[in-house]
C-alpha positions as CSV (number, residue, x, y, z in Angstrom):
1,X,-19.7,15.5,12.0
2,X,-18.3,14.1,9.1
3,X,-18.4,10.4,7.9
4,X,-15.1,8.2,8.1
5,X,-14.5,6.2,4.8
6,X,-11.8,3.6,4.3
7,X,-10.0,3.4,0.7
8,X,-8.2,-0.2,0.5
9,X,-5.4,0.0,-2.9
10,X,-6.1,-3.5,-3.9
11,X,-5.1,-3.1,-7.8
12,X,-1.0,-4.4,-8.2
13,X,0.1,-7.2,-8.8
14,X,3.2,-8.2,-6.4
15,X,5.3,-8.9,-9.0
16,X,8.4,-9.1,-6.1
17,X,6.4,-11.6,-4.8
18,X,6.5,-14.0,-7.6
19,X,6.8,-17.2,-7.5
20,X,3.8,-17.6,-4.7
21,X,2.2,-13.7,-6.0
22,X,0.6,-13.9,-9.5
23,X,-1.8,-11.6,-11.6
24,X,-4.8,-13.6,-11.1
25,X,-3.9,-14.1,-7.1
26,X,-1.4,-11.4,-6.1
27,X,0.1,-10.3,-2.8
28,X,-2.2,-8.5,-1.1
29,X,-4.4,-11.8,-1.9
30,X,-1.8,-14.3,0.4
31,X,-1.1,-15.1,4.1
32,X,2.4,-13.7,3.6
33,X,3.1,-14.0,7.1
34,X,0.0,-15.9,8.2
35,X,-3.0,-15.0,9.8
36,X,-5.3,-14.3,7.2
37,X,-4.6,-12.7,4.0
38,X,-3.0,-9.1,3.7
39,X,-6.2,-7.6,2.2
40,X,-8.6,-8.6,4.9
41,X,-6.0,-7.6,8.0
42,X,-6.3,-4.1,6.3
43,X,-10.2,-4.0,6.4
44,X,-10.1,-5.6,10.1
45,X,-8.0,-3.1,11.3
46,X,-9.9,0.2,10.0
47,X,-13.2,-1.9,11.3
48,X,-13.1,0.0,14.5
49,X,-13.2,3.7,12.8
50,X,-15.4,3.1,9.7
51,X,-18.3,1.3,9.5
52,X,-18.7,-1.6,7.2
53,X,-20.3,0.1,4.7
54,X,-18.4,3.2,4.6
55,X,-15.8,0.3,3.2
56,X,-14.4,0.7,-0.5
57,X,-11.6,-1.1,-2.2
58,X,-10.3,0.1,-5.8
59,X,-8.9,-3.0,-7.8
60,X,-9.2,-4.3,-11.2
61,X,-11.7,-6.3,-12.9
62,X,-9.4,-9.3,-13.2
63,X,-9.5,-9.7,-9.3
64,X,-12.9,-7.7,-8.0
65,X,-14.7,-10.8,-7.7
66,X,-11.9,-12.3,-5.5
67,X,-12.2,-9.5,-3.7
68,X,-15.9,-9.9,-2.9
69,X,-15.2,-13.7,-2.1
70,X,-12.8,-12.8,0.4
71,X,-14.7,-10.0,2.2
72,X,-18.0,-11.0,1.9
73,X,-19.5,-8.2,4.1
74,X,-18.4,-5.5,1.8
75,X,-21.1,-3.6,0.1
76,X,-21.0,-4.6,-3.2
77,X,-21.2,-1.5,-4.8
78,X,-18.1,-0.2,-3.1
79,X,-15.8,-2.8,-5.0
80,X,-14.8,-0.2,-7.1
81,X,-13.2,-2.3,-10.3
82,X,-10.4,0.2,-12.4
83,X,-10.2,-1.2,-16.3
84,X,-6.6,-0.4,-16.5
85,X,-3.7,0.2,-13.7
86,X,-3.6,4.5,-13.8
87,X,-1.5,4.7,-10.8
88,X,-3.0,6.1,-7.3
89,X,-4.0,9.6,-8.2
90,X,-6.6,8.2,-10.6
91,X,-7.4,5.2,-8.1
92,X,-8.2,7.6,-5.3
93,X,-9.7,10.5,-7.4
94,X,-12.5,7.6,-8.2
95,X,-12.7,6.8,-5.0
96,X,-13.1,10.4,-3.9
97,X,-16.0,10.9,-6.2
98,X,-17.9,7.9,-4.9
99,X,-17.2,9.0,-1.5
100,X,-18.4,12.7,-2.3
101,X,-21.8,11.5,-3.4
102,X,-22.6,10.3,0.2
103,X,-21.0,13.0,2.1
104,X,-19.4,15.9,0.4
105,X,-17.6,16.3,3.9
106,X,-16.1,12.7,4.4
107,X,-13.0,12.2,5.7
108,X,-10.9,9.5,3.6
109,X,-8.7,6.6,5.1
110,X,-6.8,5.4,1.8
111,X,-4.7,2.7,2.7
112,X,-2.4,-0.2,0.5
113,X,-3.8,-3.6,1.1
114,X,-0.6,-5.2,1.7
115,X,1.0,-3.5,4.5
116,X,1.7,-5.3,7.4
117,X,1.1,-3.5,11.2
118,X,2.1,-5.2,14.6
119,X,1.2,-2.4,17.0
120,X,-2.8,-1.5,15.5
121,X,-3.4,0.3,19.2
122,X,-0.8,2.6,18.4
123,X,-2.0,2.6,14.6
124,X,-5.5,3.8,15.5
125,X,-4.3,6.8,18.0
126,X,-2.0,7.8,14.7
127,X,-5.3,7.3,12.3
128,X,-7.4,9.2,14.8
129,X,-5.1,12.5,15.1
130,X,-4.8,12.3,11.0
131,X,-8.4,12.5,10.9
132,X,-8.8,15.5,12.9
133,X,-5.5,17.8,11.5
134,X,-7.3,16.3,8.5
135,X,-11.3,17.8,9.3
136,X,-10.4,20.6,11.3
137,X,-7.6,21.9,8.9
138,X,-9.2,20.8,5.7
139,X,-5.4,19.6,5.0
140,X,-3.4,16.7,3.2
141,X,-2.3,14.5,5.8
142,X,-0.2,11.5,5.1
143,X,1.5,9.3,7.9
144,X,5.3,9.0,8.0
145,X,7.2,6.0,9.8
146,X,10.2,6.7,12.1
147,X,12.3,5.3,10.3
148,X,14.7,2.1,12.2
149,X,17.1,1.6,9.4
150,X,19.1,3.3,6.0
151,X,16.3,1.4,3.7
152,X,16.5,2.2,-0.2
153,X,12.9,0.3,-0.7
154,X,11.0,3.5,0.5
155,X,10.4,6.9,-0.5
156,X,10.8,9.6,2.8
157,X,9.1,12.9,4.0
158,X,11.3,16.0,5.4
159,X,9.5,16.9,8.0
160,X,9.6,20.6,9.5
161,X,11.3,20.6,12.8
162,X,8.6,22.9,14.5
163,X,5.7,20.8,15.7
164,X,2.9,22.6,14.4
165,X,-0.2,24.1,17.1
166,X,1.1,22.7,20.2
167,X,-1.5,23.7,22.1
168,X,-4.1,22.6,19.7
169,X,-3.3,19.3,18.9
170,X,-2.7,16.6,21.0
171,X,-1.0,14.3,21.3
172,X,2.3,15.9,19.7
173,X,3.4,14.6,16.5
174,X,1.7,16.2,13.8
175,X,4.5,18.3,11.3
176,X,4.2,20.3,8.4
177,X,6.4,18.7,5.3
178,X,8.9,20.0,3.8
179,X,9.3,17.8,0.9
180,X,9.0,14.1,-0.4
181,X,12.3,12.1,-1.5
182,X,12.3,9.2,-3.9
183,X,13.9,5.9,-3.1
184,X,17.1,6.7,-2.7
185,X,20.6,5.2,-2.7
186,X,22.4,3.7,0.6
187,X,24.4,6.3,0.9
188,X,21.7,8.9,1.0
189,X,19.6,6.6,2.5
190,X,22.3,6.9,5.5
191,X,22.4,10.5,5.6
192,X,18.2,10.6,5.8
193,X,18.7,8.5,9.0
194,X,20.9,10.6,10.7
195,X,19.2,13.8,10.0
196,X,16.7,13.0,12.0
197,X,13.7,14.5,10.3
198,X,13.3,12.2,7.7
199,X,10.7,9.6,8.0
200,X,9.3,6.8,5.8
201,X,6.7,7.3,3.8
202,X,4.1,4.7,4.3
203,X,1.2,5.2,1.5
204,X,-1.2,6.0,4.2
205,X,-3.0,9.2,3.5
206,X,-6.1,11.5,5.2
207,X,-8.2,13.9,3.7
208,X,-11.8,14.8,3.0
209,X,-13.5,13.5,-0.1
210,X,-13.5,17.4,-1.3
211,X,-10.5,18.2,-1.0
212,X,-8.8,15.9,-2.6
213,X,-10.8,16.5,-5.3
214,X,-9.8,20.1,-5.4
215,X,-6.6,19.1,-5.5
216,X,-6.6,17.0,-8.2
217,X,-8.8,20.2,-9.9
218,X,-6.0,22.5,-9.4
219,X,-2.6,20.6,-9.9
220,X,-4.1,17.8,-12.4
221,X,-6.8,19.3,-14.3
222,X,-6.8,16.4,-17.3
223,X,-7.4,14.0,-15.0
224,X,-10.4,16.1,-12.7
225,X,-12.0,16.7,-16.6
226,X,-12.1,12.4,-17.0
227,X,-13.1,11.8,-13.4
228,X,-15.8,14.1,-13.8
229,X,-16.7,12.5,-16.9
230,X,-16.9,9.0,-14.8
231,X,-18.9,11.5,-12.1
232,X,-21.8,12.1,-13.8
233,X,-21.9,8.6,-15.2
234,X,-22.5,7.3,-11.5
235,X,-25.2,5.1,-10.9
236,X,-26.3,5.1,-14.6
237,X,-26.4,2.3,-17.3
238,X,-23.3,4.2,-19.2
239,X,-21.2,4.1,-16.7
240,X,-19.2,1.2,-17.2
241,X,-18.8,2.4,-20.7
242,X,-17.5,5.9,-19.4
243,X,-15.2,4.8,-17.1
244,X,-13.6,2.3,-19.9
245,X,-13.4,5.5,-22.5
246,X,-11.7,7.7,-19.5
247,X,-9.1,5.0,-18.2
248,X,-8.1,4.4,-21.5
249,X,-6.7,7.9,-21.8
250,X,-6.0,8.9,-18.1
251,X,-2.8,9.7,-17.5
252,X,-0.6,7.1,-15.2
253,X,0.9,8.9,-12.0
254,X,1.1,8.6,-8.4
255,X,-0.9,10.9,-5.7
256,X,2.4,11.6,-4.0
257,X,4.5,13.0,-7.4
258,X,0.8,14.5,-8.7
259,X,-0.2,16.0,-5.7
260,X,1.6,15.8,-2.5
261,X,4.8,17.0,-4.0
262,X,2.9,20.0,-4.9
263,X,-0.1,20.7,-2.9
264,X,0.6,23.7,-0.2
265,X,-1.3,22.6,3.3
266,X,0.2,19.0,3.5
267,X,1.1,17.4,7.0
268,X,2.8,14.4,8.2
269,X,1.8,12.8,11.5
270,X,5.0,10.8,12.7
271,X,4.3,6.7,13.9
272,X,5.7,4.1,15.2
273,X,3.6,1.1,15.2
274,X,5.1,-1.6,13.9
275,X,4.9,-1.2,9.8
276,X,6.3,-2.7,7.1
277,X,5.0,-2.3,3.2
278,X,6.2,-6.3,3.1
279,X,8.0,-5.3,-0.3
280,X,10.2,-8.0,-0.9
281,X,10.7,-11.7,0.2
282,X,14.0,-10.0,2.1
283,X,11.3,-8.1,4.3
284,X,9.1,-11.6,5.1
285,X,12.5,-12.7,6.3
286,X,13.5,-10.1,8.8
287,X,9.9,-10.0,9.9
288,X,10.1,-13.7,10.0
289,X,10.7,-15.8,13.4
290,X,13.9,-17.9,13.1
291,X,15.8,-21.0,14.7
292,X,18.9,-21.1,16.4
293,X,20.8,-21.5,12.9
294,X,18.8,-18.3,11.6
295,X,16.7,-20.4,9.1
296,X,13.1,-19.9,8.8
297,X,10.6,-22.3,7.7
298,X,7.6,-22.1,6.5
299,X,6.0,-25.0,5.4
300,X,7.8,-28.6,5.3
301,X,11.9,-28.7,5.0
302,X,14.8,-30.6,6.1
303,X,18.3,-28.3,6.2
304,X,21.5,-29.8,6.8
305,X,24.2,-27.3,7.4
306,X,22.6,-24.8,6.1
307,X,22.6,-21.4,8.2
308,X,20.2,-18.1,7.6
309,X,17.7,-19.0,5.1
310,X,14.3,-19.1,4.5
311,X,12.1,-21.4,3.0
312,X,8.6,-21.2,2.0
313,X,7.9,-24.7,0.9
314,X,4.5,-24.1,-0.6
315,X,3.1,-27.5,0.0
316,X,6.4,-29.6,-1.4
317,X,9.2,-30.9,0.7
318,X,12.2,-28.3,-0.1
319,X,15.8,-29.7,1.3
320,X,18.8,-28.1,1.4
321,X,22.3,-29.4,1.9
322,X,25.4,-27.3,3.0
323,X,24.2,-23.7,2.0
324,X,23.5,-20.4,3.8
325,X,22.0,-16.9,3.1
326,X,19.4,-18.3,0.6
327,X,15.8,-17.5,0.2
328,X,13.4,-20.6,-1.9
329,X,10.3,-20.0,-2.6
330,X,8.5,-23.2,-3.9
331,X,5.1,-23.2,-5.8
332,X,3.2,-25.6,-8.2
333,X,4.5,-24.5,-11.0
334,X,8.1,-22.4,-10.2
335,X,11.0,-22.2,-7.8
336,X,12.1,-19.3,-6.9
337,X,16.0,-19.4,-5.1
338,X,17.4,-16.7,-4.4
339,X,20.5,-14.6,-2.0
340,X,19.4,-12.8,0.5
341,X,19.1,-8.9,-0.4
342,X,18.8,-9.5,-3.8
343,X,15.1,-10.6,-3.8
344,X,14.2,-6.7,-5.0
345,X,15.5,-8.1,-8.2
346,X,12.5,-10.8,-8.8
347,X,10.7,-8.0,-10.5
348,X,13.8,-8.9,-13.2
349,X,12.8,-12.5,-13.3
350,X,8.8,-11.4,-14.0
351,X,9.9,-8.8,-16.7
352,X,11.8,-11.4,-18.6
353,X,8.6,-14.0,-18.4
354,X,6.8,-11.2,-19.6
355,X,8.8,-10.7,-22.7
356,X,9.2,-14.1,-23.1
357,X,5.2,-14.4,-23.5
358,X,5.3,-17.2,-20.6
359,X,2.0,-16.5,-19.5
360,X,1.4,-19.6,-17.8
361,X,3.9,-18.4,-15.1
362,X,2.3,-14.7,-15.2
């Protein structure tokens, strides 16, 4: 049998999230919508598949230690701390490695930490068929959302219309793919939805340790040459030294435009549990509960006349006064106000600190 692993992505830095998500405590470190912070809902809800230590999160250096403050029962040693952002393919390829030293078989649960799921009964039936296409196919299986709405925020997966081995999986809902689709426009967007066999593509992914690494071999062979350079520098005194030399000249790109896009025996098990990436303040707000004038509070605030908005007060006391379709987002040090379906554009506000050299706000 072979060993379950979980792969948090703990590295970005929620800049869509700014005022209340910043480089030294980003998104995935916050109760976005309460109940502990995003990062440790991830790890809880993998806890019943893969054993605590079987537990890895890849993030950078810059936030490791927070990482090992706020899950204290992860091993140590799988805190795996990147020098540099290099997208996900290099993320999970060192992931992979580490995982391949313990069992060359394991089966890999890589997962964003910031995701938010409402149905985890449902999200553990969906895990537990992706693991087995996964080990008795020896394929690349990734987890596709039904999709509820014409959202430009994701990127899809075509699906193939034939479920794939009736008979010898069950449940049904397990697909080959036909292709992956950037974010697209609204219109497009529109047209995905009423296909029908177009799903959202969630992050999620399922595969053994070895093949991944095969597949990073055969379609990204600059990147398999560094990672194995990291490899054999594995529990030895050079190897924080190797991995600096190697992220410094790894190449930044995603497992989906590296890999998935071009890998053969790739598969898509279909869900529908509840999930949202959270990737924007406007998704907190449709996720949020609201009063009979459609505002949402959280925090402490006092609206007159104002209709649909939301307010995260961060400790202050916001007030508004005759205004609607408004999201403020209050912390020490910045305000962030904003119309509703325009919060995708806070990235804007981040970039401009950034080239402003307003690093106080960073």
């Amino acid at each position: 049998m072979s060993q379950i692993f979980s792969v948090i992505m703990a590295g970005g830095v929620g800049t869509r999230f700014w005022p209340r998500s910043r480089e030294r405590s980003p998104k995935q470190f916050l109760e976005i919508l309460g109940g502990g912070t995003m990062i440790e809902n991830t790890l809880s809800r993998l806890r019943p598949l893969v054993d605590e230590k079987h537990a890895f999160v890849v993030t950078n250096r810059v936030q490791a230690e927070m990482v090992r403050r706020l899950v204290p029962w992860l091993q140590p040693e799988n805190v795996l701390a990147e020098p540099l952002g290099r997208n996900t393919a290099a993320c999970i390829g060192l992931a992979a490695h580490w995982i391949h030293r313990v069992d060359p078989d394991g089966l890999m649960l890589v997962s964003p930490a910031d995701h938010i799921v409402q149905n985890n009964d449902e999200f553990l039936r969906i895990l537990r068929l992706a693991l087995r296409v996964a080990g008795e196919k020896d394929a690349l299986v990734t987890i596709g959302i039904k999709p509820t709405h014409p959202e430009t925020g994701y990127g899809y997966i075509q699906s193939a219309e034939e479920e794939i081995d009736r008979n010898e999986y069950r449940p049904e809902g397990v697909f080959r793919v036909k292709t992956f689709a950037e974010k697209p426009n609204l219109e497009t967007a529109e047209k995905f939805l009423q296909s029908g066999d177009f799903l959202w593509n969630s992050g999620i992914f399922v595969w053994k340790a070895k093949v991944i690494l095969r597949e990073i071999e055969l379609h990204l062979p600059d990147l398999h040459q560094q990672l194995d350079d990291i490899r054999k520098s594995i529990g030895s005194p050079t190897y924080e030294q190797t991995l600096e030399h190697a992220y410094r000249i790894i190449r930044s790109i995603s497992i989906d435009y590296g890999i998935m896009e071009k890998a053969g025996n790739v598969y898509v098990v279909k869900g529908d549990f509840g999930w949202s990436d959270v990737g924007s303040w406007d998704e907190v707000v449709r996720l949020s509960p609201k009063d009979g004038d459609g505002n949402s509070v959280k925090g402490r605030a006092i609206l007159f006349d104002s209709k649909n908005n939301f307010v995260d007060s961060g400790g202050k006391i916001v007030a508004t006064i005759g205004v609607d379709d408004l999201i403020v987002i209050a912390s020490d040090d910045a305000v962030l106000v904003c119309r509703k379906g325009k919060s995708q554009d806070v990235k804007e506000v981040v970039d401009f600190i950034r080239r402003k050299q307003m690093n106080d706000y960073l």
